[in-house]
Backbone atoms as SQL, in Angstrom:
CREATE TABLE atoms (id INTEGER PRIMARY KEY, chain TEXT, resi INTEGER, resn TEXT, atom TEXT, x REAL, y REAL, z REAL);
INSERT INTO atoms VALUES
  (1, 'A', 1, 'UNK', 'N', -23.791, -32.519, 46.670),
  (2, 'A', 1, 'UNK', 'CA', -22.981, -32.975, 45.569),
  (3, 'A', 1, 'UNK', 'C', -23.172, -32.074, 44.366),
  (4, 'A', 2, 'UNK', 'N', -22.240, -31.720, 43.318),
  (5, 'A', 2, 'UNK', 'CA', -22.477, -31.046, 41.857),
  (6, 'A', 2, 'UNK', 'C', -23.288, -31.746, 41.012),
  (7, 'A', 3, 'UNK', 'N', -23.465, -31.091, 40.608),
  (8, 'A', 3, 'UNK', 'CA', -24.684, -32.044, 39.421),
  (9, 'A', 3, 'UNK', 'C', -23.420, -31.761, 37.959),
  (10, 'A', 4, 'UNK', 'N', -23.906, -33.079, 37.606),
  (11, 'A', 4, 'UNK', 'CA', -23.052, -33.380, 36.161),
  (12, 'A', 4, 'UNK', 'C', -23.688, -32.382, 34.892),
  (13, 'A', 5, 'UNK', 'N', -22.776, -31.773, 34.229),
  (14, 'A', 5, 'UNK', 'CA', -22.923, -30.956, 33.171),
  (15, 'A', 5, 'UNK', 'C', -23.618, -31.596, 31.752),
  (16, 'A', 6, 'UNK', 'N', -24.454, -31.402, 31.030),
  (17, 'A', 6, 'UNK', 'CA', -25.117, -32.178, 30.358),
  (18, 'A', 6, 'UNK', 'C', -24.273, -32.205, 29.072),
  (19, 'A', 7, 'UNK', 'N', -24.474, -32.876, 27.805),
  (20, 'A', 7, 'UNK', 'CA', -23.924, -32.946, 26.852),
  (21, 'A', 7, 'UNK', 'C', -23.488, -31.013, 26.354),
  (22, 'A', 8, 'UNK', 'N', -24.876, -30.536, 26.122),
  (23, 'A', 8, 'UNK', 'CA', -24.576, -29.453, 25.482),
  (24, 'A', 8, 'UNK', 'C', -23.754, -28.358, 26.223),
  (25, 'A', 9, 'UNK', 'N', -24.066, -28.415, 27.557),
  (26, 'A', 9, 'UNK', 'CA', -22.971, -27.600, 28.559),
  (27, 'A', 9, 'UNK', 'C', -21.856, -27.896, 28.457),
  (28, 'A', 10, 'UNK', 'N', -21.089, -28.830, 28.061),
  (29, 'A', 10, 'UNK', 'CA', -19.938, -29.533, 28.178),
  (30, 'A', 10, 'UNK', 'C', -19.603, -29.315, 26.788),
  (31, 'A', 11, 'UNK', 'N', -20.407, -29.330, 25.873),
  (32, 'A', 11, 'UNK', 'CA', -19.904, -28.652, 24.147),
  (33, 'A', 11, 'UNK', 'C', -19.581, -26.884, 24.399),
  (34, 'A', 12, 'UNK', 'N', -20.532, -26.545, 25.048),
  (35, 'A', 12, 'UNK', 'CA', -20.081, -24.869, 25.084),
  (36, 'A', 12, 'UNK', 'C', -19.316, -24.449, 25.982),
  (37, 'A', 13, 'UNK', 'N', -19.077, -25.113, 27.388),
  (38, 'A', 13, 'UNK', 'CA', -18.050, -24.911, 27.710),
  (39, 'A', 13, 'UNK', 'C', -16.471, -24.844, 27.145),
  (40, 'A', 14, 'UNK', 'N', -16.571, -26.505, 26.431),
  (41, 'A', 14, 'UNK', 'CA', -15.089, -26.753, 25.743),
  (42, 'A', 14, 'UNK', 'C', -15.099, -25.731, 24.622),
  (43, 'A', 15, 'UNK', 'N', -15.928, -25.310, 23.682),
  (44, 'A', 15, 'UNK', 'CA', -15.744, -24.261, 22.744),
  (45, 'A', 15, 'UNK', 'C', -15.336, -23.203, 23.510),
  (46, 'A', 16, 'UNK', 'N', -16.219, -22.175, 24.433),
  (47, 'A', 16, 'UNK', 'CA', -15.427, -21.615, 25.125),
  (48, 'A', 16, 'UNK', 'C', -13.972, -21.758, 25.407),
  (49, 'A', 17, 'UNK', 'N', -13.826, -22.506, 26.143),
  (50, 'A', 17, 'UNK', 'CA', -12.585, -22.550, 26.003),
  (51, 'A', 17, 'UNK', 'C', -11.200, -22.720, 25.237),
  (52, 'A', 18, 'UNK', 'N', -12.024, -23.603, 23.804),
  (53, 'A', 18, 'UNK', 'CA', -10.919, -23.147, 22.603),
  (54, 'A', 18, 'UNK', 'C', -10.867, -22.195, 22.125),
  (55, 'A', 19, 'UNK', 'N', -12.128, -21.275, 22.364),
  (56, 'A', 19, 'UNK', 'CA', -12.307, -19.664, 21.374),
  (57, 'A', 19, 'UNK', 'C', -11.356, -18.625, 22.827),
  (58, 'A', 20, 'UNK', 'N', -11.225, -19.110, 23.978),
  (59, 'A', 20, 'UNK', 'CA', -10.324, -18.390, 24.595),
  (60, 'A', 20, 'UNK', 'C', -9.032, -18.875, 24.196),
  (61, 'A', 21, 'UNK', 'N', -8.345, -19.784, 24.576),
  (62, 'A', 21, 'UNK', 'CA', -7.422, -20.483, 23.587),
  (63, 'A', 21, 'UNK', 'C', -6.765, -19.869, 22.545),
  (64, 'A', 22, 'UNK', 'N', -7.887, -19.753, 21.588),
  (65, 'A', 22, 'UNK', 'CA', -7.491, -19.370, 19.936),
  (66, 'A', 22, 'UNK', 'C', -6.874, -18.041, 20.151),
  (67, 'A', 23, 'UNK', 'N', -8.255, -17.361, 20.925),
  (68, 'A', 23, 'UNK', 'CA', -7.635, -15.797, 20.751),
  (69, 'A', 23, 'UNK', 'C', -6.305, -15.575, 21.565),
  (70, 'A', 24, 'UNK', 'N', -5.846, -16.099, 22.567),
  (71, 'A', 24, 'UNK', 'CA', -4.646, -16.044, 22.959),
  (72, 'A', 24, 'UNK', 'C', -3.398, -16.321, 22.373),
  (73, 'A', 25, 'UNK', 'N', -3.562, -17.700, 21.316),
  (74, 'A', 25, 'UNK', 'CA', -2.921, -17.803, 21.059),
  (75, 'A', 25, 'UNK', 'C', -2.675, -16.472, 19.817),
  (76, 'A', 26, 'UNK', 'N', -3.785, -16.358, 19.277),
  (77, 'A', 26, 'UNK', 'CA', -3.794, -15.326, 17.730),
  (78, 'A', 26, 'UNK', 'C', -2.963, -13.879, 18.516),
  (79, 'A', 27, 'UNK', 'N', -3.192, -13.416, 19.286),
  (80, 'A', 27, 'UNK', 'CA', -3.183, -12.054, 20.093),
  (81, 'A', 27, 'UNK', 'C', -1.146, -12.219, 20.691),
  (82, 'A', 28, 'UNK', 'N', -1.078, -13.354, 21.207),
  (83, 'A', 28, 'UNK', 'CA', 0.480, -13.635, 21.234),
  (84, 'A', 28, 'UNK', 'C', 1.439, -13.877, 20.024),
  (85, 'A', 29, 'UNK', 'N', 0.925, -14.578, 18.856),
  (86, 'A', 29, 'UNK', 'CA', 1.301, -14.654, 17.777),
  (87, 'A', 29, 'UNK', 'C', 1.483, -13.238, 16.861),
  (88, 'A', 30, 'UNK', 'N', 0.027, -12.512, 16.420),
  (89, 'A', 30, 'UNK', 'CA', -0.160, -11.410, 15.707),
  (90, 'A', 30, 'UNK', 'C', -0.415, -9.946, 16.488),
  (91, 'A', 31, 'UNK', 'N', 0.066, -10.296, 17.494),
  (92, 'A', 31, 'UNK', 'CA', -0.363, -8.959, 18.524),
  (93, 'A', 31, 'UNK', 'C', 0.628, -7.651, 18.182),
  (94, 'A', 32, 'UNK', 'N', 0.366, -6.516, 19.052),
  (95, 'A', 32, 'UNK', 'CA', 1.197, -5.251, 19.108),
  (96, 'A', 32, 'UNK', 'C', 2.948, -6.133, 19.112),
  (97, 'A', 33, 'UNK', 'N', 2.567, -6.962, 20.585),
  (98, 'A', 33, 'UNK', 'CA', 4.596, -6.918, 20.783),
  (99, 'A', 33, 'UNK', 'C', 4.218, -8.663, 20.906),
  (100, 'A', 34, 'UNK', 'N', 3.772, -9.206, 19.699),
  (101, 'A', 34, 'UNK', 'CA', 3.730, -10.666, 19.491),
  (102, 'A', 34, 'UNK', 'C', 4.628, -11.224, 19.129),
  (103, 'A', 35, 'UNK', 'N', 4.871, -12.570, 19.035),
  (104, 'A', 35, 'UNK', 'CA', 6.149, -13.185, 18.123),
  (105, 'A', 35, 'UNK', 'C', 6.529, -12.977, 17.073),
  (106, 'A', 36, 'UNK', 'N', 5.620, -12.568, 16.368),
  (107, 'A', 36, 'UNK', 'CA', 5.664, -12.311, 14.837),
  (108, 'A', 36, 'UNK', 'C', 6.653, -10.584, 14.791),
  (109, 'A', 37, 'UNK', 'N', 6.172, -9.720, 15.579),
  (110, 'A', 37, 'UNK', 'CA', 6.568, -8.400, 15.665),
  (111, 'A', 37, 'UNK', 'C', 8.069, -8.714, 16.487),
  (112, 'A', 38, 'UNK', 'N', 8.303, -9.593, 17.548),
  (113, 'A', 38, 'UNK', 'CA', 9.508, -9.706, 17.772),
  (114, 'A', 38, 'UNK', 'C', 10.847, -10.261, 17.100),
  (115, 'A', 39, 'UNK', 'N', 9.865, -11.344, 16.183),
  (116, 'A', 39, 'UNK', 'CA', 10.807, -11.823, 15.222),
  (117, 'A', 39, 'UNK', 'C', 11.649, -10.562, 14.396),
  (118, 'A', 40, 'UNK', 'N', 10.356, -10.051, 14.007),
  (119, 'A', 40, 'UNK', 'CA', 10.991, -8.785, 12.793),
  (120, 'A', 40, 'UNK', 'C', 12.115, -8.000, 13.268),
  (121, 'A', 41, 'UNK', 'N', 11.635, -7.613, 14.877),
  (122, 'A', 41, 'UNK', 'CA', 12.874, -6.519, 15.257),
  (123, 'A', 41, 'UNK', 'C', 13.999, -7.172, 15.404),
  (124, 'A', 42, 'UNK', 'N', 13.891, -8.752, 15.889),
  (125, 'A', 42, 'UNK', 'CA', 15.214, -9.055, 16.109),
  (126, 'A', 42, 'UNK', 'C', 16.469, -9.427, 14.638),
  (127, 'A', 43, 'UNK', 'N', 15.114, -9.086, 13.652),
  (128, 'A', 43, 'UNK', 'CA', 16.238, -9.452, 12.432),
  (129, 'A', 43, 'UNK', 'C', 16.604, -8.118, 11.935),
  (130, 'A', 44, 'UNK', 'N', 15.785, -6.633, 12.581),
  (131, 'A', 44, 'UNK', 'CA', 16.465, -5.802, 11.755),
  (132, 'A', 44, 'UNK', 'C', 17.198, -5.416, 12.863),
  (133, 'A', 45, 'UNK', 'N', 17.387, -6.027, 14.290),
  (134, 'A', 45, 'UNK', 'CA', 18.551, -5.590, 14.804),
  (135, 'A', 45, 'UNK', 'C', 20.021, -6.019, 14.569),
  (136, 'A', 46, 'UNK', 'N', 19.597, -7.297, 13.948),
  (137, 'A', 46, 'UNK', 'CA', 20.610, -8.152, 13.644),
  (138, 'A', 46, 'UNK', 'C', 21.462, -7.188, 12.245),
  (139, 'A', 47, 'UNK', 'N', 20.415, -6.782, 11.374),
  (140, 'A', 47, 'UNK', 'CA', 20.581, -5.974, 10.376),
  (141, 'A', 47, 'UNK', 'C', 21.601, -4.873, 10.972),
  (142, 'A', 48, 'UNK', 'N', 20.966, -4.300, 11.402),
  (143, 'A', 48, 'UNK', 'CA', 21.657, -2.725, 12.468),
  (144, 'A', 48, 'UNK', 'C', 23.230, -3.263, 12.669),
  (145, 'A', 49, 'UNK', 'N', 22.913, -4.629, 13.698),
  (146, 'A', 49, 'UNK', 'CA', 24.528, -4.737, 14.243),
  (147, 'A', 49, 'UNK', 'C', 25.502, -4.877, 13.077),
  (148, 'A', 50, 'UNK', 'N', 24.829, -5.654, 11.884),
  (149, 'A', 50, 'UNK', 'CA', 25.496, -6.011, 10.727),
  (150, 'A', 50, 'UNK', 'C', 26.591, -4.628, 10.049),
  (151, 'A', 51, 'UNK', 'N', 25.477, -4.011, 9.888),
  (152, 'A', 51, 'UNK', 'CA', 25.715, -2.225, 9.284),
  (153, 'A', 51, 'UNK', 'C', 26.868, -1.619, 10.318),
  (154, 'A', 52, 'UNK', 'N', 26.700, -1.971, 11.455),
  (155, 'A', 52, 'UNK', 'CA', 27.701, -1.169, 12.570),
  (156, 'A', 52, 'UNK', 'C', 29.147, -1.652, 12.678),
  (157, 'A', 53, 'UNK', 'N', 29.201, -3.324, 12.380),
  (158, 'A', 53, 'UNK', 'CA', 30.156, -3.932, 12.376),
  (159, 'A', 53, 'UNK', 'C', 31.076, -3.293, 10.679),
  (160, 'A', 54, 'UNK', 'N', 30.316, -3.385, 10.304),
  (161, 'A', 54, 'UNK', 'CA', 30.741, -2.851, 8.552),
  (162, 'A', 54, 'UNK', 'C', 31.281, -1.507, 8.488),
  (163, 'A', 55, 'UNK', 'N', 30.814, -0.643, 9.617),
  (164, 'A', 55, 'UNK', 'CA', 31.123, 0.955, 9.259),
  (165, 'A', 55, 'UNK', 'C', 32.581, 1.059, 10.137),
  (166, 'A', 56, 'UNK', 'N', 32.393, 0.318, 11.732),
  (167, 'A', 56, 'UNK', 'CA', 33.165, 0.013, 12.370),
  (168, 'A', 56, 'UNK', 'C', 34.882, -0.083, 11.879),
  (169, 'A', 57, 'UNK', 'N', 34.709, -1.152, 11.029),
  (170, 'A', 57, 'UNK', 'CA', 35.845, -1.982, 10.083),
  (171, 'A', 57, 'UNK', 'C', 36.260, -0.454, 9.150),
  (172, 'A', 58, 'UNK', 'N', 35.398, 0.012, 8.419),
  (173, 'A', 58, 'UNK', 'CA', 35.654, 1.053, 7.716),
  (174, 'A', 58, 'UNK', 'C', 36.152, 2.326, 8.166),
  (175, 'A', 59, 'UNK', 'N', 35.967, 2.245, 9.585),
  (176, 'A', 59, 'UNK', 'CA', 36.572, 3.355, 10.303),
  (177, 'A', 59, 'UNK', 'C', 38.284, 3.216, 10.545),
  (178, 'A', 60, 'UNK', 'N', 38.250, 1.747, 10.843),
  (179, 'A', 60, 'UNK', 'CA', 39.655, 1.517, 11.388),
  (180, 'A', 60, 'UNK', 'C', 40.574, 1.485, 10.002),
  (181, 'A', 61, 'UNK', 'N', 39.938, 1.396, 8.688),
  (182, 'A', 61, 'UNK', 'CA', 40.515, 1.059, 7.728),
  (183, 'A', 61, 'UNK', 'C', 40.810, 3.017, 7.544),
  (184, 'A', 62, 'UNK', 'N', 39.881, 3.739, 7.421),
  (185, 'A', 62, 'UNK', 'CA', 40.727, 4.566, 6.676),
  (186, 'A', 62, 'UNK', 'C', 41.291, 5.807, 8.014),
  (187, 'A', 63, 'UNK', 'N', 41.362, 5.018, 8.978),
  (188, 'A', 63, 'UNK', 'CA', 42.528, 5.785, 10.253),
  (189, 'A', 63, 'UNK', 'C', 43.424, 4.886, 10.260),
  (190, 'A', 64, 'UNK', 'N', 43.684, 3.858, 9.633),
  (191, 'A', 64, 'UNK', 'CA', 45.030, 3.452, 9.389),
  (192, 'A', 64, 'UNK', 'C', 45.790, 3.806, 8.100),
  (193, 'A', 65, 'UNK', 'N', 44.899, 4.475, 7.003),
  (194, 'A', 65, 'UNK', 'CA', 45.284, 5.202, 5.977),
  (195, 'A', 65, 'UNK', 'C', 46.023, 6.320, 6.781),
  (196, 'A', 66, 'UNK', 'N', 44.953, 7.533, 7.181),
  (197, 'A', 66, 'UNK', 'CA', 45.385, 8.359, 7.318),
  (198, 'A', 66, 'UNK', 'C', 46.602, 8.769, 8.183),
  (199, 'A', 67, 'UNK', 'N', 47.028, 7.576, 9.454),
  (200, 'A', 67, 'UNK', 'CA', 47.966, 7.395, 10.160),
  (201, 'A', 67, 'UNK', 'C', 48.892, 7.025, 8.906),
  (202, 'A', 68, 'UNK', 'N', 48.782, 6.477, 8.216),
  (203, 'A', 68, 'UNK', 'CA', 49.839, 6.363, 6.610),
  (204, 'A', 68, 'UNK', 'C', 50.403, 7.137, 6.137),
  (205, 'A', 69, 'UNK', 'N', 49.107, 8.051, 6.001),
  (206, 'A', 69, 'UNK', 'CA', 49.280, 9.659, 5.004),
  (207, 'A', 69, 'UNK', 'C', 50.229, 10.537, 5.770),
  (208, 'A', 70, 'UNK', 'N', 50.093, 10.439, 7.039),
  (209, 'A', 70, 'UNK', 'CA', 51.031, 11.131, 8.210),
  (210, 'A', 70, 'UNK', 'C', 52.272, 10.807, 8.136),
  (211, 'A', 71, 'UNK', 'N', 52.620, 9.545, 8.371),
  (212, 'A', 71, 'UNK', 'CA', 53.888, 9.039, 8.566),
  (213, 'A', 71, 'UNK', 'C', 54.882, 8.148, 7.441),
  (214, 'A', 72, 'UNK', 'N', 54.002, 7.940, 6.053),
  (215, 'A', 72, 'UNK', 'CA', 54.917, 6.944, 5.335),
  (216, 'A', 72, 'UNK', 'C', 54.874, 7.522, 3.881),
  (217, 'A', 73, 'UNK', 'N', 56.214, 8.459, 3.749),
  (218, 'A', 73, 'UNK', 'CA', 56.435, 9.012, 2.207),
  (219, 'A', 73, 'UNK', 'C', 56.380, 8.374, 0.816),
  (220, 'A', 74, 'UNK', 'N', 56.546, 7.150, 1.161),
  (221, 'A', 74, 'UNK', 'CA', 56.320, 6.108, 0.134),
  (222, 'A', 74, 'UNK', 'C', 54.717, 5.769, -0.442),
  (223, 'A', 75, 'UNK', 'N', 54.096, 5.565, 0.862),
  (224, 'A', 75, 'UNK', 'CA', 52.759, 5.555, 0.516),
  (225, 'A', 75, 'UNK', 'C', 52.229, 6.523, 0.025),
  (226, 'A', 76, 'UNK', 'N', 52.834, 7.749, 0.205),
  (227, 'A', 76, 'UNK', 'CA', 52.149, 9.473, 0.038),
  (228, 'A', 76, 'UNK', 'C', 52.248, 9.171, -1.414),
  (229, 'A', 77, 'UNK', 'N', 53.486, 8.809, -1.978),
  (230, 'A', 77, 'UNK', 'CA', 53.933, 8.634, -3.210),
  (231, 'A', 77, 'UNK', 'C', 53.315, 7.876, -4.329),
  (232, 'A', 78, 'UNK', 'N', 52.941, 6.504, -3.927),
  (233, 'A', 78, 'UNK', 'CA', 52.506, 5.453, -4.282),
  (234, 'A', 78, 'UNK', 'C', 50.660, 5.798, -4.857),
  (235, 'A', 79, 'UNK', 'N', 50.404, 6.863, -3.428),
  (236, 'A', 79, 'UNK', 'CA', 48.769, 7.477, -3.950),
  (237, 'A', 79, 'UNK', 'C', 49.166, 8.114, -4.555),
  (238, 'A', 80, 'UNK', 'N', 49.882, 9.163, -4.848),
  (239, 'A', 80, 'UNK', 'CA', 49.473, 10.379, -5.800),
  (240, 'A', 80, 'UNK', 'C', 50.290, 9.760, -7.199),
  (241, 'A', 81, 'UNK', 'N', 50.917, 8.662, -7.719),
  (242, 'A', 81, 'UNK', 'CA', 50.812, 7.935, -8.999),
  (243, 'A', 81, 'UNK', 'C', 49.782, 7.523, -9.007),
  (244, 'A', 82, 'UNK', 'N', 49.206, 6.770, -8.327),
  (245, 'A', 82, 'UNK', 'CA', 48.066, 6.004, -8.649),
  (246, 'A', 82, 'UNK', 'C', 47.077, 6.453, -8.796),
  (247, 'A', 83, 'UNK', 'N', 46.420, 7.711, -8.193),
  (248, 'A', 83, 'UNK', 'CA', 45.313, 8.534, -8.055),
  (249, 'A', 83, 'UNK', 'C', 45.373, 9.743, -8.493),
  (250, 'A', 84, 'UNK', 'N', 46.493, 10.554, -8.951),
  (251, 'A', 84, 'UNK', 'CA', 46.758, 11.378, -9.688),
  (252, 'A', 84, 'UNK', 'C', 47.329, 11.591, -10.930),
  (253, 'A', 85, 'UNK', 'N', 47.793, 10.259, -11.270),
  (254, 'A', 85, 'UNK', 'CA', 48.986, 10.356, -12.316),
  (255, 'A', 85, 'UNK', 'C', 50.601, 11.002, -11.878),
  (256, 'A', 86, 'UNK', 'N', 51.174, 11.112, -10.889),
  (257, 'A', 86, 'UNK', 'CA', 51.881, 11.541, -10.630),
  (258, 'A', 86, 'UNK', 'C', 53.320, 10.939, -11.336),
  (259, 'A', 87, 'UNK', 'N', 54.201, 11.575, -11.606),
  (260, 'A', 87, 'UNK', 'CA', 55.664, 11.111, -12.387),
  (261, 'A', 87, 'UNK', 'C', 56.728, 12.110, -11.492),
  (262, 'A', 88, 'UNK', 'N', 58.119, 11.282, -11.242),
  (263, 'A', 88, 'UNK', 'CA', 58.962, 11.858, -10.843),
  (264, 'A', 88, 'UNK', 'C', 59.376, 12.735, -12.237),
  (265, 'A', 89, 'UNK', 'N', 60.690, 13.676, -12.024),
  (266, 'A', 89, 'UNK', 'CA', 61.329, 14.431, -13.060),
  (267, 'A', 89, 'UNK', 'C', 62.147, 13.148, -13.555),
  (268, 'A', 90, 'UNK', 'N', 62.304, 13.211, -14.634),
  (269, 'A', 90, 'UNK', 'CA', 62.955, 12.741, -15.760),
  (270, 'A', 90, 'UNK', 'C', 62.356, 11.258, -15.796),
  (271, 'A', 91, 'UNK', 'N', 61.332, 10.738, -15.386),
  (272, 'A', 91, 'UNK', 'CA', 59.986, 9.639, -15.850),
  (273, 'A', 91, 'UNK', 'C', 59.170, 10.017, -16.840),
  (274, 'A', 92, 'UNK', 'N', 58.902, 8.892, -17.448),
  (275, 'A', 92, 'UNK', 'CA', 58.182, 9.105, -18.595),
  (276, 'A', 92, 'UNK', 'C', 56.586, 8.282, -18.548),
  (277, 'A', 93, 'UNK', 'N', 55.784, 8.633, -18.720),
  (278, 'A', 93, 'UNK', 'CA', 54.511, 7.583, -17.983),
  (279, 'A', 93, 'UNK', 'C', 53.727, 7.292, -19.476),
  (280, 'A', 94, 'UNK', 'N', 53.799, 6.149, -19.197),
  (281, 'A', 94, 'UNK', 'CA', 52.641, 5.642, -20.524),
  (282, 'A', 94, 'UNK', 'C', 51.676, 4.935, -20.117),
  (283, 'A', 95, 'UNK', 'N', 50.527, 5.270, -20.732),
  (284, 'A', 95, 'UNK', 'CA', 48.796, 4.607, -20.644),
  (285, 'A', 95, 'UNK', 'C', 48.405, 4.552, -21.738),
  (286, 'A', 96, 'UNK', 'N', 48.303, 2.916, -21.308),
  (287, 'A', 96, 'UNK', 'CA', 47.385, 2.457, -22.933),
  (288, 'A', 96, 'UNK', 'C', 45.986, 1.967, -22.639),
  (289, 'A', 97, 'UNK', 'N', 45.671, 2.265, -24.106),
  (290, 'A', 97, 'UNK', 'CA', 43.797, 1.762, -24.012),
  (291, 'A', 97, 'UNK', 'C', 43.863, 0.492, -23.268),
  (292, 'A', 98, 'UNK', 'N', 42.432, 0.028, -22.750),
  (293, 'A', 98, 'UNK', 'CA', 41.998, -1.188, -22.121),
  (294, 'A', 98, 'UNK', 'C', 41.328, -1.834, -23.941),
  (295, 'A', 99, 'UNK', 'N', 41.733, -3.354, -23.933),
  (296, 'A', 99, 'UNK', 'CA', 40.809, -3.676, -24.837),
  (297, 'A', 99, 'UNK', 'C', 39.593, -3.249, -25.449),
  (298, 'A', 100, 'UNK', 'N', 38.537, -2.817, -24.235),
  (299, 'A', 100, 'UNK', 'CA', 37.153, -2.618, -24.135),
  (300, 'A', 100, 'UNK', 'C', 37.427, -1.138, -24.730),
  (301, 'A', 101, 'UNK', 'N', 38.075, 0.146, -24.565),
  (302, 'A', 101, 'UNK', 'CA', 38.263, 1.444, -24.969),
  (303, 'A', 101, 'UNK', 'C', 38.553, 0.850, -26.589),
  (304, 'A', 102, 'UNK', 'N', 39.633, -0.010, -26.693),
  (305, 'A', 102, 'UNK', 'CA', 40.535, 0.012, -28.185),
  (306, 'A', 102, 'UNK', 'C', 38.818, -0.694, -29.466),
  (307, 'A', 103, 'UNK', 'N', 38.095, -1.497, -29.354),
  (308, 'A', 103, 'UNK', 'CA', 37.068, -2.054, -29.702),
  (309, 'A', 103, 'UNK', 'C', 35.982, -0.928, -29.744),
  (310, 'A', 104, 'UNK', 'N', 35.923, 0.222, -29.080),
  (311, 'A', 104, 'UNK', 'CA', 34.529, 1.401, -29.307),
  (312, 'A', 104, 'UNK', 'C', 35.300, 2.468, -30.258);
């Protein structure tokens, strides 16, 4: 038959076994590729996809410009007033101060 483990065997065993315990749990938690380290990557991947979706959008936005710039004289038109100052012949263009200019 086994012989029964005495009080103090049965205290250092169970410590043992919470100090294995602990460190497992600490080593899965705070480790190289722990929860804590997986959390992080998965939020700066989330970050990443964020940034990709954003540049993505910005791509399609100014190749639908430039498919613009190609094909629609009006729009050609519409930028170079707006972004150049542009005036047909016999137009006259006026710009006035903004409040904030007329006040300095």
């Amino acid at each position: 038959m086994g012989r029964t483990l005495t009080r103090k065997e049965a205290f250092t065993f169970t410590s043992l076994g919470f100090f294995f315990f602990l460190l497992m749990a600490l080593w899965l938690g705070f480790g190289e590729r722990g929860f804590i380290h997986l959390y992080g990557m998965e939020k700066e991947r989330q970050d990443f996809a964020q940034k990709i979706q954003k540049l993505e959008q910005e791509n399609m936005d100014l190749l639908e410009e430039i498919n613009r710039l190609r094909s629609d004289r009006q729009y050609i038109e519409s930028q170079g007033r707006r972004e150049l100052g542009l005036v047909k012949e016999g137009e006259i263009l006026y710009r006035f101060k903004k409040e904030k200019e007329l006040k300095e």
